[in-house]
N, C-alpha and C positions, 0 to 999 in steps of 0.2 A: 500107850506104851512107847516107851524110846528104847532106840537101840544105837550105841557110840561105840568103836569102835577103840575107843581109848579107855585107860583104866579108871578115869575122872573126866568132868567138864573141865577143860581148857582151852585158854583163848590166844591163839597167836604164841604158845610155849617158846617157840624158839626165838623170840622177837620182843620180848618183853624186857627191854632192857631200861636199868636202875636211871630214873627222872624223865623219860618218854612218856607224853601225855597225847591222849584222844585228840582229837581235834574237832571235835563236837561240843558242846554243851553237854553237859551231868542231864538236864532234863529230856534229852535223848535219847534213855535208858530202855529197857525192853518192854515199859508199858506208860510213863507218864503222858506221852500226846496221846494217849487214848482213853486211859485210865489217871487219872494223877493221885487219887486216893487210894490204888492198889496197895495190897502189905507188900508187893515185890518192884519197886520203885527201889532207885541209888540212894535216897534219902533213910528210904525203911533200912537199909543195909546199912546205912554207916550211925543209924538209933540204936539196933544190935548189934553191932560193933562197939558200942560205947565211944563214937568217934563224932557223932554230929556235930557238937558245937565244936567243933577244932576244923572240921569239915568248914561251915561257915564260917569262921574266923581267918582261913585262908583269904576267902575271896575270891576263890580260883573256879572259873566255870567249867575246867575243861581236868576231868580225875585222871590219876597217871594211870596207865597201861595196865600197872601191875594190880592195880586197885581196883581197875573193870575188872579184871580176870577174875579177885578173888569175889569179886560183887556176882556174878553171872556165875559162880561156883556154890555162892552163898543163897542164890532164887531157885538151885534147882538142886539144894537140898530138901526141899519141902515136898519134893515130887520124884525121893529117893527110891518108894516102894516102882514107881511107874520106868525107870528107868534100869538096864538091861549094858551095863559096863562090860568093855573087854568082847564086845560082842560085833562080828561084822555081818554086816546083809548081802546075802551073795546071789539070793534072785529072787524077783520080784516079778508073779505069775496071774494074771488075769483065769479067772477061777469059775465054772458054773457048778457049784456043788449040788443045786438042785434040779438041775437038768431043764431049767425053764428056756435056754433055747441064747441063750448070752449070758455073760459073765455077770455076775451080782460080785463075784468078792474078789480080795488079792489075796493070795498066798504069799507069806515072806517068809523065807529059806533065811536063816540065821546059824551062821559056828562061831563056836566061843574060841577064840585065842588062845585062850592059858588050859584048856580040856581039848579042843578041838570036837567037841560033842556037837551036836547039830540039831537044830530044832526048827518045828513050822509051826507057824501062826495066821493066821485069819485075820482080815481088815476089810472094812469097806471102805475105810478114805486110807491113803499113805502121802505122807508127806515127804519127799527128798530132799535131806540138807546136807548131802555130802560132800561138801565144800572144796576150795581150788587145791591144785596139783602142781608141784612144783613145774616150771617151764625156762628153759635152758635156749642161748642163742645156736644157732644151727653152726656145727662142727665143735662143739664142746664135749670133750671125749667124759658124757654123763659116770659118773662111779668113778672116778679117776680119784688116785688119793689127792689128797691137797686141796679139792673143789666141795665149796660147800654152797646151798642154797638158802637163800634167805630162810626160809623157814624153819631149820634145823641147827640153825648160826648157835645159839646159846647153848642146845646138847651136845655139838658135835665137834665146835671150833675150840672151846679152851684145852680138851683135851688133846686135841690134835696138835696144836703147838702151844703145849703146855710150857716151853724153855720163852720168859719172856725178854730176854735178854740176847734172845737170837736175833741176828742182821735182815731181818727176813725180807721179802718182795712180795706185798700182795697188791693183784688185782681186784680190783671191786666194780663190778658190772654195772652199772645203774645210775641215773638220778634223782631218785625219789625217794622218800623219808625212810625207808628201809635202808637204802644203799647209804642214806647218809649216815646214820646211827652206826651201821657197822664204819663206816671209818670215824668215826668220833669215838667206839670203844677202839678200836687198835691203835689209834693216838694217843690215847691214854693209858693203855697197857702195856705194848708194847715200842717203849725209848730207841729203841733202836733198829723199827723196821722203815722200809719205805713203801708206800702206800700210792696207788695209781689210780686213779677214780673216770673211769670210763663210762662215756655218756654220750646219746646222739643229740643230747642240747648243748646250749654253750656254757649253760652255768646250772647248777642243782635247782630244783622248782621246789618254789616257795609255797608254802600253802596257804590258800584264799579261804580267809574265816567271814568274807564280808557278809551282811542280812544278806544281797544280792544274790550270790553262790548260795547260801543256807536256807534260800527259798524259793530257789529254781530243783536245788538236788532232789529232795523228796517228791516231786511231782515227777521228775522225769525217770527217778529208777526204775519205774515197775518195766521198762520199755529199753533201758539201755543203762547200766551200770558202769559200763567199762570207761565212762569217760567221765564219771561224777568227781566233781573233785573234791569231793568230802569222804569218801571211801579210806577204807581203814585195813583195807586187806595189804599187809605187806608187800613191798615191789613195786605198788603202782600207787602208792601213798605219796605227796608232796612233803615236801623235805619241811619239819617243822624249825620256826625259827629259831628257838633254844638251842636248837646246836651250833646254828654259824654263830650266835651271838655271843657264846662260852668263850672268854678270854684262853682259859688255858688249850684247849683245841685250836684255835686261832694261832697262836705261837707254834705250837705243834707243828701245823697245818704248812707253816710258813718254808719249815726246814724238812719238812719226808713228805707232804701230800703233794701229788701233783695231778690233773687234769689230763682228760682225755679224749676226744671228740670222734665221734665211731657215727659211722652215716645213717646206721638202722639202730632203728630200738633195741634196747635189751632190755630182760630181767633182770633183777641183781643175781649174780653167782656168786663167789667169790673165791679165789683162787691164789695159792701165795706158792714161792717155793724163797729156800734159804739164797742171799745173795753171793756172788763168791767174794771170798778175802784177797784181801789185797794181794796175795802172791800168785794169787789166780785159782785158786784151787775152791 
């Protein structure tokens, strides 16, 4: 049984933006180094997709963003009965229901979102994949309008400065393939803001696809994640090259992006307010 706490599987929603690719290999998928003849392989997805040969006519080992998401959407419809949407787990209790003297089971405390109704279940193994939390540099007034955090960028930003033709100012926290994406869409949508890309390196980090990194990262995540540089989780993703290499961003870049050298790390945030006009106001 699975329990999500969202109304569907989704991967990275707020981050998945239009030509942003993995930086993985496709055969990197949720079961081919272990399985390669599973039906729930990126290959088996894109057979029922009616997309394979178009898939290999590419040539491209690395699927865009948007296309894991629907892939990882499409392997855990087949295990639709076993999953429990809309649903959060709010405690998880070491259980002796049979009085033998130690816990044999877990109790998991579940309420639904959209009923608020409340339900317990019984396990002998639970698995925790509640995955990361947005994290904010220290004195960032968190909730503040105008500040948004990478992982909520595509639900919560278009609408927020929806006028694309405004003079705006945004800051953008970061330099890793999160931070960078967001300022490569606000160059391209909006003409007329100016854009400040703050960072405690001296230039955006590239990301390292070499065999070397892709055969040291999987040996050493089980023991320390945070510093693998094949990781995919937003914010602390290497800035993939397709961005700097896009001519029209480039140009862009030349006349409203500007750099910013900050002594401590951050996360991306990102934060804009309107510029003033010329008469000062």
């Amino acid at each position: 049984m699975f329990f999500e706490r969202r109304p569907r599987v989704q991967w990275h929603p707020g981050r998945l933006f239009e030509g942003a690719r993995m930086q993985i290999s496709f055969l990197k998928d949720l079961v081919s180094p272990r399985n390669p003849a599973s039906p729930y392989s990126i290959l088996q997805y894109t057979k029922a997709r009616g997309r394979l040969e178009r898939f290999v006519n590419l040539g491209e080992f690395r699927p865009t963003c948007l296309e894991y998401s629907d892939y990882l959407e499409w392997a855990a419809g087949d295990f639709a009965d076993q999953f429990r949407y809309d649903s959060t787990v709010t405690r998880v209790t070491p259980v002796d229901p049979l009085g033998e003297g130690e816990p044999s089971l877990f109790q998991v405390e579940v309420s639904s979102g959209s009923t608020g109704e409340r339900t317990v279940h019984y396990a002998r193994n639970v698995v925790h994949a509640g995955g990361g939390r947005p994290r904010y540099p220290k004195g960032v007034p968190v909730g503040a309008a105008g500040l948004l955090h990478s992982g909520e960028f595509l639900q919560r930003f278009p609408a927020t400065f929806a006028d694309h033709d405004s003079p705006y100012v945004f800051a953008v926290i970061g330099g890793g393939q999160s931070a960078g994406e967001v300022v490569a869409y606000v160059l391209e949508r909006y003409e007329n803001a100016q854009v400040h890309m703050v960072m405690s390196g001296y230039a955006p980090r590239p990301t390292d696809n070499s065999p070397f990194v892709n055969e040291h990262a999987p040996r050493g995540c089980s023991s320390d994640t945070s510093t693998g540089p094949t990781r995919t989780v937003g914010g602390s993703r290497p800035l993939n090259p397709h961005i700097a290499s896009r001519q029209d961003v480039r140009t862009a870049a030349r006349r409203r992006c500007h750099a910013r050298f900050a002594d401590t790390a951050c996360l991306p945030c990102h934060h804009a307010r309107p510029r003033p006009s010329p008469s000062g106001g």
